[in-house]
Structures are given as structure tokens and as C-alpha cells.
C-alpha positions as CSV (number, residue, x, y, z in Angstrom):
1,X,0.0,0.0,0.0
2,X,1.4,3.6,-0.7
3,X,1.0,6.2,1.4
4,X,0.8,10.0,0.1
5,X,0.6,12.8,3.0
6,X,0.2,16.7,2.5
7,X,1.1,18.5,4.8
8,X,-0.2,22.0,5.1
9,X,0.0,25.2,6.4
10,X,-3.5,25.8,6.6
11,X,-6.1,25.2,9.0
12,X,-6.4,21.8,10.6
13,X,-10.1,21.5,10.5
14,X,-10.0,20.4,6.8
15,X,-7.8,17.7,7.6
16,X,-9.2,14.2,6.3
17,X,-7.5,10.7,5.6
18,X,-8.8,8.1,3.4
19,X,-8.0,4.5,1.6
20,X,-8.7,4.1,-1.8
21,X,-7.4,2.3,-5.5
22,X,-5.7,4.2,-8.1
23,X,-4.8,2.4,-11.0
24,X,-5.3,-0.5,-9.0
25,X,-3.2,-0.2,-6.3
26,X,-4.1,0.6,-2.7
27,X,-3.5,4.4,-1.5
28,X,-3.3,6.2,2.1
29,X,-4.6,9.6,1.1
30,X,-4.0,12.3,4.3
31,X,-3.9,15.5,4.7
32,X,-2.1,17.4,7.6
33,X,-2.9,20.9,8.4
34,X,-0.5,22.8,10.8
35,X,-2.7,25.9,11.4
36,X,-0.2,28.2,9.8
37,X,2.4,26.8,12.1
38,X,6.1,27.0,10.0
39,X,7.7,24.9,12.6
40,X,5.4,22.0,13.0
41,X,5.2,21.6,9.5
42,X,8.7,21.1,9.1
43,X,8.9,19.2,12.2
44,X,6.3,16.8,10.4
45,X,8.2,16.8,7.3
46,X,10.8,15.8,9.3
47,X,9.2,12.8,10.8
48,X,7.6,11.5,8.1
49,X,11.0,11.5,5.5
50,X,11.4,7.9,4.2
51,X,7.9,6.7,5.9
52,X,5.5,7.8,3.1
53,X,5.7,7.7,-0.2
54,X,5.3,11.3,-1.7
55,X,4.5,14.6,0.0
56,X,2.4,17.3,-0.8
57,X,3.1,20.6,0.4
58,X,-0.1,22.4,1.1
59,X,-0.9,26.2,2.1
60,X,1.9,27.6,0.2
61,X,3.5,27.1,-3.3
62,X,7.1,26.0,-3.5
63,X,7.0,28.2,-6.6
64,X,5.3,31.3,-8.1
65,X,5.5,31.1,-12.1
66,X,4.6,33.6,-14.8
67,X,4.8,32.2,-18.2
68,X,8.4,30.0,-18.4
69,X,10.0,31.9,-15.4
70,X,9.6,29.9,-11.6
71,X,10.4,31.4,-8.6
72,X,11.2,29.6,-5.8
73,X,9.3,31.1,-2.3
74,X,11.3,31.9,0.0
75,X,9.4,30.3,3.5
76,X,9.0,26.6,1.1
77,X,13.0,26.2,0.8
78,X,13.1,26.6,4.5
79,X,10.8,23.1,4.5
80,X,12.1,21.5,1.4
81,X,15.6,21.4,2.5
82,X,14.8,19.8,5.7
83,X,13.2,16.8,3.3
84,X,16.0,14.5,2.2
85,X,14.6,11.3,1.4
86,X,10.9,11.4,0.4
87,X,9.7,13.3,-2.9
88,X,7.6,16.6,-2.6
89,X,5.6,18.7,-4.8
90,X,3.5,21.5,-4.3
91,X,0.9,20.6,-7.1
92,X,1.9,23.4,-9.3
93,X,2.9,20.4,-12.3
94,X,-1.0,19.5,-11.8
95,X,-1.8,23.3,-12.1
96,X,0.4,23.9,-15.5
97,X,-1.1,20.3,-16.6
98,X,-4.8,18.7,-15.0
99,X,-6.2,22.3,-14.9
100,X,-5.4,23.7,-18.0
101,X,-6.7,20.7,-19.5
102,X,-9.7,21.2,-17.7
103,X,-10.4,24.6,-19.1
104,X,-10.3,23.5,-22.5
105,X,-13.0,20.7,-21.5
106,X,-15.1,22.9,-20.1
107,X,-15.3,25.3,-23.1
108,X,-16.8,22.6,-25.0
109,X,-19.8,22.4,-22.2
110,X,-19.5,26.5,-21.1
111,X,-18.6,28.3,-24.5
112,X,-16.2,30.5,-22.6
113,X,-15.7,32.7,-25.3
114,X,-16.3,36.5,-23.8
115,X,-17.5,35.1,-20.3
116,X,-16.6,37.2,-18.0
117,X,-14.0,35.6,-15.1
118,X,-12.4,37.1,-12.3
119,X,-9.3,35.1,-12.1
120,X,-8.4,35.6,-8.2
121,X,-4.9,35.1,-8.7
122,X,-3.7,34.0,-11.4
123,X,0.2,33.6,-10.9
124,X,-0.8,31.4,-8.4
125,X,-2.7,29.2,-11.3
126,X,-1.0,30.1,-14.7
127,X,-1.9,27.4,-16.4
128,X,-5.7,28.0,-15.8
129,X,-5.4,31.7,-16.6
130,X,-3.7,31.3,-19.8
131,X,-5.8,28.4,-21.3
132,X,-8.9,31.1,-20.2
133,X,-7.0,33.5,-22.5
134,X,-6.6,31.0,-24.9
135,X,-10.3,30.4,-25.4
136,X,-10.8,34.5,-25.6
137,X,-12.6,34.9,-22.0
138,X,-13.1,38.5,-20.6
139,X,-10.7,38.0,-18.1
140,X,-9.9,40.3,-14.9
141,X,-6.9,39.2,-13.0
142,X,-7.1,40.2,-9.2
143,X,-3.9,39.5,-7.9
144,X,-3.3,42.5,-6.7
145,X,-6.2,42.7,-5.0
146,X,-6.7,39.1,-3.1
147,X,-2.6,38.6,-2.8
148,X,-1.5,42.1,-1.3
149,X,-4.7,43.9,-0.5
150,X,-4.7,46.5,-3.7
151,X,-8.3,47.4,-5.3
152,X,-6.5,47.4,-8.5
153,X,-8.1,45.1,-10.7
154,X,-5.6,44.3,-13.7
155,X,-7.3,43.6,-17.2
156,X,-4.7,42.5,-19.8
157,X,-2.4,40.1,-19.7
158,X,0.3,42.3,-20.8
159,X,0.0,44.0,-17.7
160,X,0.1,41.1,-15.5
161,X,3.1,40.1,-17.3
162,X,5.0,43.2,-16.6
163,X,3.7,43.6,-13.1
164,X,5.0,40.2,-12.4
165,X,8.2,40.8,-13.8
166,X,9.2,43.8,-11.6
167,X,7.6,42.3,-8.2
168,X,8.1,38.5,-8.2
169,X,11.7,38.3,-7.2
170,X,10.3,40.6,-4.2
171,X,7.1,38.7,-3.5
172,X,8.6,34.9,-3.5
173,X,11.0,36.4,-0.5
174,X,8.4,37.6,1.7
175,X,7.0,35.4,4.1
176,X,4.0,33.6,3.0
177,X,1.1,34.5,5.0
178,X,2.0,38.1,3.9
179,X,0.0,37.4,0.6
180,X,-1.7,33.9,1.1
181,X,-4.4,32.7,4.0
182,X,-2.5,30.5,6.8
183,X,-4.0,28.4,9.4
184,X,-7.5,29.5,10.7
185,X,-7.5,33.1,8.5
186,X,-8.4,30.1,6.0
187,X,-12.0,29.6,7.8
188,X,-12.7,33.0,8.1
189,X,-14.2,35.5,5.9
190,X,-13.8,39.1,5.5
191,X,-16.5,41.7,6.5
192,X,-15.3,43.7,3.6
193,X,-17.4,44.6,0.6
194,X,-14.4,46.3,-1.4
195,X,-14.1,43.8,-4.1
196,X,-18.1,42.4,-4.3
197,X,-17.9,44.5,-7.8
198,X,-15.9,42.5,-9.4
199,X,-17.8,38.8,-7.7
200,X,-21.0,40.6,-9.5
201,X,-19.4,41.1,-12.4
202,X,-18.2,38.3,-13.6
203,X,-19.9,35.1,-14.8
204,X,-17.2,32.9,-13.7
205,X,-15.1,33.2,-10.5
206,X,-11.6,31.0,-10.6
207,X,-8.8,30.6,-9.1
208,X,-7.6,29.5,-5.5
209,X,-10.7,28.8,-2.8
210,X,-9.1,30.2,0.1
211,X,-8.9,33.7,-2.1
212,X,-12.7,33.1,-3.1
213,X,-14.0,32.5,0.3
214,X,-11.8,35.1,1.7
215,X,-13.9,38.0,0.7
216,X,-17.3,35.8,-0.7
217,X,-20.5,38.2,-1.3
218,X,-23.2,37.1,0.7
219,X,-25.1,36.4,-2.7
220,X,-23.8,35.1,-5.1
221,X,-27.1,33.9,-7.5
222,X,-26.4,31.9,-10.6
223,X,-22.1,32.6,-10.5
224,X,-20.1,29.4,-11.6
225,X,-17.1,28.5,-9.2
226,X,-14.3,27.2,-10.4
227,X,-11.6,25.8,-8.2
228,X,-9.5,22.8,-6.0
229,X,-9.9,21.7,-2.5
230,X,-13.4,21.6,-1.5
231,X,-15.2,20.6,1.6
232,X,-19.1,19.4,2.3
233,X,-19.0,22.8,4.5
234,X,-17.5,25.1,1.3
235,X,-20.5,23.2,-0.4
236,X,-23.1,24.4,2.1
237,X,-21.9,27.7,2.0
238,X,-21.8,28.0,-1.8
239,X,-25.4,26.9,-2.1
240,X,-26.3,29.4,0.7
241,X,-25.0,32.2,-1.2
242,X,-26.8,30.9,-4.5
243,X,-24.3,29.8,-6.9
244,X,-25.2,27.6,-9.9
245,X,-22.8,25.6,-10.4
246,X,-19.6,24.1,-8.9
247,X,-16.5,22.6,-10.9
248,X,-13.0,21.3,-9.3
249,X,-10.4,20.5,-11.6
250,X,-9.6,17.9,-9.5
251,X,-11.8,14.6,-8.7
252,X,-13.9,13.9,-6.0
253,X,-12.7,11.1,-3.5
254,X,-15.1,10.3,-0.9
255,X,-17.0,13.7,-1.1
256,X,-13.9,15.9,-1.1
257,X,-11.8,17.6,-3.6
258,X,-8.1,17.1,-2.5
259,X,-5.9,19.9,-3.4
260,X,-3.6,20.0,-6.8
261,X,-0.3,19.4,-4.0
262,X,-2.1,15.7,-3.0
263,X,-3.0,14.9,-6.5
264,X,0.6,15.5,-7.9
265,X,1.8,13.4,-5.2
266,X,-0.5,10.3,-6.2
267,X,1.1,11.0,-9.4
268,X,4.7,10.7,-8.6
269,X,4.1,7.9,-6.1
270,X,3.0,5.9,-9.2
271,X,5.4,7.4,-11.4
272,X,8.1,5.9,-8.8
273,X,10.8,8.1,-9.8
274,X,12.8,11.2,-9.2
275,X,10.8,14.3,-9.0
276,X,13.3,15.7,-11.3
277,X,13.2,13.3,-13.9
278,X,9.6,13.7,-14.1
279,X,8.2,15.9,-17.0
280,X,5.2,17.0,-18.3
281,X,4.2,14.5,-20.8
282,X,4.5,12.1,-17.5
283,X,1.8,13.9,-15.9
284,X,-0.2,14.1,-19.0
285,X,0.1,10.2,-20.0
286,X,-0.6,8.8,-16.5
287,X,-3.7,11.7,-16.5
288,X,-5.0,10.1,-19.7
289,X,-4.6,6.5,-17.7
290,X,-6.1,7.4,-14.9
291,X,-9.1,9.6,-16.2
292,X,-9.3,12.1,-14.1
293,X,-12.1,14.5,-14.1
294,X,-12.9,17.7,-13.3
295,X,-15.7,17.2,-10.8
296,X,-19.2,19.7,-11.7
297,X,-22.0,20.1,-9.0
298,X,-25.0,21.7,-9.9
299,X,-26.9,23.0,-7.4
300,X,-30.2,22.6,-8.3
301,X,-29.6,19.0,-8.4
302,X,-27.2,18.8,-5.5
303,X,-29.0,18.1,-2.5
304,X,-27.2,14.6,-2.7
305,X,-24.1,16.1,-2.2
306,X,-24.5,18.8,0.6
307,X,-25.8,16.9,3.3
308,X,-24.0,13.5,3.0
């Protein structure tokens, strides 16, 4: 049996652990959160080198990207260099791979050409923002607003581009929790109406969940989410506030969406080899294999879903 473990530095209340097949073999699925907590993460990282099969580092990327360019964060070489034996990924090959993939799917369904989408960060999630641009959505990129607290919108992606270029060798060596949710911040929402514009605006909302729920309208009738790690609580609240429909780019196991970092780390456990002899077309071939969807909940069906 292999056994896959993220460990995160968000809150611990989403932690879950399950056993299930993939591919036919037998899987330990956890997830560890450390409730923002630097130290015990690494401690656990620590603990649990050579014991499991593949990590996933959740609650923080080990890298920010913007087109070909990766920058390594700052706060994540602190962790990874205390792991010597076991392989770790953050989930971005998933978010550069599963979830552009996903986009392109969904245009057939969505016909995203000249949807609006606010895009809440989206150098957090290239690969989903460019294969929006790719399919000619109106696209609004807020990561200004959701990462350092700026009501800037930005709407081209020429502007994001040269944004990024001039303040991601600054942002990747700040601390983390500077520009991302931690530990219980991840459970709470903002009282703050600054950006509700742009949630009304737009037909589509995408991008991280934590940034979603972080400043979430308290109506939000007919939007379409589209995200990762979901709970049956995120699903309650998302039908409360009158969304239509729901779609994770990763698959549902046992009535949760893992995040990207777990996924990729089912994939390199079955890879069985180096992290850095693994490349794209890897991920891509063993996705094919394995099938994976993007899970879609509609809510005016979903009672099925939110109360199991």
C-alpha cells in the first residue's frame, strides 16, 4: 500500500485521511494541516521522511511562475531542504497540466468565449489563466487585490506580465502569509465589501478557494465556481450564497476535492521516480490513464451532495 501525505500550512479543521485504488493499487490519502504553524510543518516533514511515499506541500507554493520563469518562495526552501529522502511537490505540475486541460474541456460544455471571469490570482494558477485566455474569455486578473490587499483590478495580460516581472523576485521572498491565507484566516471571511464589484461582475469566479472565500458576497445567484480543495462545509456555503454551479479541476474522493499538491503526489508515487526526472508529458500520459475529471455540481440537483 502507498501512502501520500500533505502537509499544510492551513487550517487543521480540513484535515481528512482516506483508503482508496488508483490504478489498482491501494492508497493512504492524508492530509495534515498545521494551522499556519512553519515549525510543526517542518517538524512533520521531518518525521515522516522515508515513511511515506510522496508529500504534498499544502498552504503555500514551493513556486510562483509567470509564463516559463519559476520562482522559488522563500518560507518553502526553509521546509524543502529539511526533506532528504521522500519526494515533494506543491501541485503546481497539476496546475500547469490537470487544470489547463480542464479549461479546455469545459469550453466545449461552457462556450467561454467572452465570459466574464475574475481570475483571483492567477500567478498562483498560470496554467488555468492562460488556457482562459486561450479560449478568448473576458478576463480580470485580481492578484493585486486578493494577494496584497490593492483594489486594483488588472485587465490584460500584458499588464500582468509586466507587473510580475518587476515584483516577483520581491514577493517569493516575503513570508508567506503576507500574501496567502494560513491556518484559521483560512475559515474566516472578510467583512469587507471592497471587491463584491468584481464577484458581480463576472460570470465565472476562478482561481484558489481560500482567495474566493476570503472576501465571498453574501449572494452570489447563478455565478459558476471554479476551483480545487473543497469541503461538504465550502459546499453548504456555496449553495447558501446561490451559486449555480460548482467545478473542481480535481476529482472527487469520498465527497472531497483534495488539493492540486495531493494529486501530484499520487502521481509521482505511481510514477516511482525522481521528482526531477519527471516531465510533463508524465503527468499528462498517466492523467490520460487514470481519467481524471474535473468534478461539476449543480446545485439545483445537488441536494445529494451537501448533506452526506
Amino acid at each position: 500500500m502507498k501512502r501520500v501525505v500533505s502537509i499544510s500550512l492551513g487550517a487543521s479543521s480540513r484535515d481528512r485521511r482516506i483508503e482508496t485504488d488508483v490504478l489498482g493499487k491501494k492508497f493512504i490519502i492524508e492530509r495534515i494541516g498545521t494551522d499556519g504553524d512553519l515549525k510543526e510543518a517542518i517538524k512533520l516533514f521531518k518525521e515522516l521522511d522515508g515513511q511515506v511515499d510522496a508529500f504534498g506541500l499544502g498552504g503555500m507554493d514551493l513556486y510562483l511562475f509567470i509564463n516559463d520563469k519559476k520562482y522559488i518562495v522563500r518560507d518553502a526552501q526553509k521546509i524543502i531542504e529539511q526533506v532528504e529522502k521522500t519526494p515533494i511537490v506543491d501541485g503546481s505540475g497539476l496546475k500547469r497540466t490537470l487544470e489547463s486541460d480542464a479549461i479546455k474541456n469545459l469550453d466545449q460544455e461552457l462556450n467561454l468565449k467572452d465570459k466574464k471571469v475574475l481570475v483571483v490570482s492567477a500567478l498562483d494558477r498560470f496554467g488555468m489563466a492562460k488556457a482562459l485566455q486561450e479560449v478568448e474569455a473576458e478576463i480580470l486578473f485580481g492578484d493585486l487585490m486578493f494577494a496584497l490587499g490593492l483594489p486594483i483590478p488588472i485587465k490584460s495580460f500584458d499588464i500582468l506580465n509586466l507587473i510580475a516581472k518587476f515584483t516577483m523576485p520581491l514577493i517569493s521572498r516575503l513570508p508567506f502569509k503576507i500574501f496567502y491565507p494560513t491556518g484559521k484566516e483560512q475559515d474566516q471571511k472578510v467583512a469587507n465589501k471592497k471587491y463584491e464589484k468584481y464577484y458581480h461582475w463576472a460570470d465565472i469566479i476562478a482561481g484558489d478557494f481560500h482567495y474566493i472565500k476570503h472576501y465571498l458576497p453574501s449572494k452570489l445567484t447563478g455565478k459558476i465556481i471554479l476551483t480545487n480543495t473543497i469541503t461538504v462545509e465550502d459546499l453548504n456555503l456555496l449553495k447558501e450564497r446561490g451559486v449555480s454551479k460548482l467545478i473542481t479541476t480535481t476529482p472527487e474522493f469520498k465527497g472531497r476535492s483534495f488539493g492540486t499538491n495531493l494529486m501530484e503526489a499520487i502521481l509521482v508515487a505511481l510514477l516511482d521516480k525522481p521528482v526531477t526526472e519527471i516531465n510533463i508529458s508524465d503527468y499528462l500520459n498517466l492523467l490520460q490513464e487514470i481519467d481524471f475529471k474535473p468534478r461539476v455540481i449543480d446545485f439545483n440537483q445537488a441536494e445529494k451532495f451537501i448533506n452526506n
